[in-house]
ZAVEXBA-733041 format. One record per residue: residue number from 1; residue in one letter; y, x, z of N, C-alpha, C in turn. Coordinates in steps of 0.05 Angstrom, whole numbers, always signed. Each point is the difference from the previous one (the first is absolute). Example, Ala and Ser with C-alpha at 12.3 -4.5 7.8 and 13.67 -1.06 7.14 Angstrom:
(1,a,(-114,+264,+156),(+24,-18,+0),(+24,+18,+0))
(2,s,(+21,-7,-14),(+24,+16,+1),(+22,-15,+14))
***
This chain:
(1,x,(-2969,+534,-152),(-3,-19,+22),(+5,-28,-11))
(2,x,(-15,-18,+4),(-1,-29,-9),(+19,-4,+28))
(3,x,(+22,-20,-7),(+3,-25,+29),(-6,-20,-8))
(4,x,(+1,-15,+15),(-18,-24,+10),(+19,-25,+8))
(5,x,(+9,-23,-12),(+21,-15,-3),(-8,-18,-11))
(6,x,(-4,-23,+18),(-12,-37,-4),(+24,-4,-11))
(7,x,(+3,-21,-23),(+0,-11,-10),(+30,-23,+14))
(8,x,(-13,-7,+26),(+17,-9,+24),(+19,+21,+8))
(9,x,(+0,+18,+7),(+17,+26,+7),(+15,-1,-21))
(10,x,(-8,+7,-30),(+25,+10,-18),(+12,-30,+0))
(11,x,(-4,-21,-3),(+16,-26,-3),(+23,-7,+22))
(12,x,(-17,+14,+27),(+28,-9,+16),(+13,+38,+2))
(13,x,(-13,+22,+1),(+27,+10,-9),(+23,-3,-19))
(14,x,(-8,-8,-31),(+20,-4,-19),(+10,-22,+11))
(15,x,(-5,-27,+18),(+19,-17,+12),(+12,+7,+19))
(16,x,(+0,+21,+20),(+6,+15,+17),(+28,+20,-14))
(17,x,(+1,+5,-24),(+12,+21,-17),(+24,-16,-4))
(18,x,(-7,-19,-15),(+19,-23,-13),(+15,-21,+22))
(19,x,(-9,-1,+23),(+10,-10,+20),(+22,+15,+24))
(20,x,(-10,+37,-7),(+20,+5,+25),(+34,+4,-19))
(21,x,(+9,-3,+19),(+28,+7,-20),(+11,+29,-14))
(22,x,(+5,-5,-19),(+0,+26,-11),(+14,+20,+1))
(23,x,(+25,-10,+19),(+2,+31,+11),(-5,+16,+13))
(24,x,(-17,-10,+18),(-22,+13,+25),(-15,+10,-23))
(25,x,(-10,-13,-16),(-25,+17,-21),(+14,+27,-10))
(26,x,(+28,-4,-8),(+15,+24,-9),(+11,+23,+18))
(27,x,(+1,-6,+21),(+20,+20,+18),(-24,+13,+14))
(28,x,(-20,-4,+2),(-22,+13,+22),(-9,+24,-16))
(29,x,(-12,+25,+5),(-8,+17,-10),(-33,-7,-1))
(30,x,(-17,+11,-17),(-19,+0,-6),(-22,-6,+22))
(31,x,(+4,+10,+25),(-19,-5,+15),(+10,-18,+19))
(32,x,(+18,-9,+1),(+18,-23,+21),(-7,-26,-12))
(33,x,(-1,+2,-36),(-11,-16,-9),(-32,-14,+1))
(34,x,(-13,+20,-3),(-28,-4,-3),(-4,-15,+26))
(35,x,(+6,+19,+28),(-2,-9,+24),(+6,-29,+4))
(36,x,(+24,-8,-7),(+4,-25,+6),(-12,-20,-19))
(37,x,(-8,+0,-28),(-11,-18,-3),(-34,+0,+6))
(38,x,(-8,+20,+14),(-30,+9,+16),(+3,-20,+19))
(39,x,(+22,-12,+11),(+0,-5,+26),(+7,-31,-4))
(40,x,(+16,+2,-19),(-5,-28,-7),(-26,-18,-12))
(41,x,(-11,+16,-13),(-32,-6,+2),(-14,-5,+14))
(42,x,(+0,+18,+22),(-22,-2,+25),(+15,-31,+21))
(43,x,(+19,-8,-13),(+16,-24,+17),(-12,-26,-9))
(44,x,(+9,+10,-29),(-24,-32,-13),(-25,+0,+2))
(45,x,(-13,+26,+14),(-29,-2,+6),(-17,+5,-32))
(46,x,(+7,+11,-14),(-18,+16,-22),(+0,+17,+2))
(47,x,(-1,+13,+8),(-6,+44,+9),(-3,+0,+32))
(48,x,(-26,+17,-11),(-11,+5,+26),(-7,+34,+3))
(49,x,(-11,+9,+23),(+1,+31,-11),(-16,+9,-12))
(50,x,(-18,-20,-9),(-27,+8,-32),(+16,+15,-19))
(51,x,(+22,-19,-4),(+10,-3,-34),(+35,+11,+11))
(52,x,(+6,+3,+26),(+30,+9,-7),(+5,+30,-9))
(53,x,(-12,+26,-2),(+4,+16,-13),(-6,-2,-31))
(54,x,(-13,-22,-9),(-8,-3,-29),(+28,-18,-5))
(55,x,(+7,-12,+16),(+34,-24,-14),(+29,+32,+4))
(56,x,(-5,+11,+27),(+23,+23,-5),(-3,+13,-31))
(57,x,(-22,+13,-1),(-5,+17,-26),(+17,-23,-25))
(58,x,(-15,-26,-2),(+5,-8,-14),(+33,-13,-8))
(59,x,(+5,-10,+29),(+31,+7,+0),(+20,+21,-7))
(60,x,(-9,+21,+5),(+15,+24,-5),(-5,+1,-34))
(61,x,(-21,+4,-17),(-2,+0,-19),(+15,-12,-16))
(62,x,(+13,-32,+5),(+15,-14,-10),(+23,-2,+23))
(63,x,(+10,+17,+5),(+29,-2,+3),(+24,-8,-23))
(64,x,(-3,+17,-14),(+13,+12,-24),(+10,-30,-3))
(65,x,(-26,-19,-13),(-4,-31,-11),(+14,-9,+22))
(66,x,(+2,-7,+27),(+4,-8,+19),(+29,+1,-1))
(67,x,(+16,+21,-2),(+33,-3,+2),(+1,-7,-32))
(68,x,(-15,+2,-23),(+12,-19,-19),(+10,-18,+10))
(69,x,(-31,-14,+1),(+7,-29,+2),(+22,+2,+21))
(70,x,(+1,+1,+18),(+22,-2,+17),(+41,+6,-9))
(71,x,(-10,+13,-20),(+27,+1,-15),(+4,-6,-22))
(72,x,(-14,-16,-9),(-4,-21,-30),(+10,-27,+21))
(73,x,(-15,-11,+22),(+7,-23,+8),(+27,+2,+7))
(74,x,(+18,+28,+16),(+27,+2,+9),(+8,+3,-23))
(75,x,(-8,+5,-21),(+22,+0,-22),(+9,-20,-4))
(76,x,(-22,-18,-7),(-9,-32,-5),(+17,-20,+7))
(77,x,(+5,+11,+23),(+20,-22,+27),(+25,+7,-2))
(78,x,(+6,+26,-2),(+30,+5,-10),(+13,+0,-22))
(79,x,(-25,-13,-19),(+22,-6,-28),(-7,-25,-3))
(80,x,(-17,-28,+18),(-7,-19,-5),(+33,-21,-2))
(81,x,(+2,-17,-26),(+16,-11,+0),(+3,-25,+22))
(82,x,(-19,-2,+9),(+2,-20,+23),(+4,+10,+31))
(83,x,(+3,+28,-1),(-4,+7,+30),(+34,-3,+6))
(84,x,(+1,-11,+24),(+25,-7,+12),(+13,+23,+17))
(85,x,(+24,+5,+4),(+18,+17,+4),(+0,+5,+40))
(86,x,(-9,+29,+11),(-2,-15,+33),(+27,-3,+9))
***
């Protein structure tokens, strides 16, 4: 199965990725995840129901990548010598 993913879509998902906070990216289970950033898509108005089972698939596919990054950046922040004490 080919999906189908402008160019526009993958740019504001990966800004979509990198923007929510990462422990919502971490604590959600696999489909809590996908769902919500599905939905955050259809908010900024790039997914429509042409292409939203081709962004789920493709979401789900890169989960895995998805809580990386999300726990490379929380690593990131908890050993940054500049991050201040709450």
């Amino acid at each position: 199965m080919v999906l189908v993913m402008t160019v526009v879509l993958l740019r504001q998902l990966w800004d979509l990725v990198e923007t929510t906070q990462s422990h919502l990216l971490l604590k959600l289970d696999d489909s809590h995840l996908v769902h919500l950033l599905v939905e955050q898509l259809k908010e900024r108005e790039v997914l429509d129901k042409g292409n939203e089972e081709d962004a789920r698939q493709y979401i789900h596919s890169r989960v895995s990548l998805i809580r990386d990054l999300a726990l490379a950046r929380q690593f990131a922040y908890y050993t940054s010598p500049y991050r201040t004490s709450p």
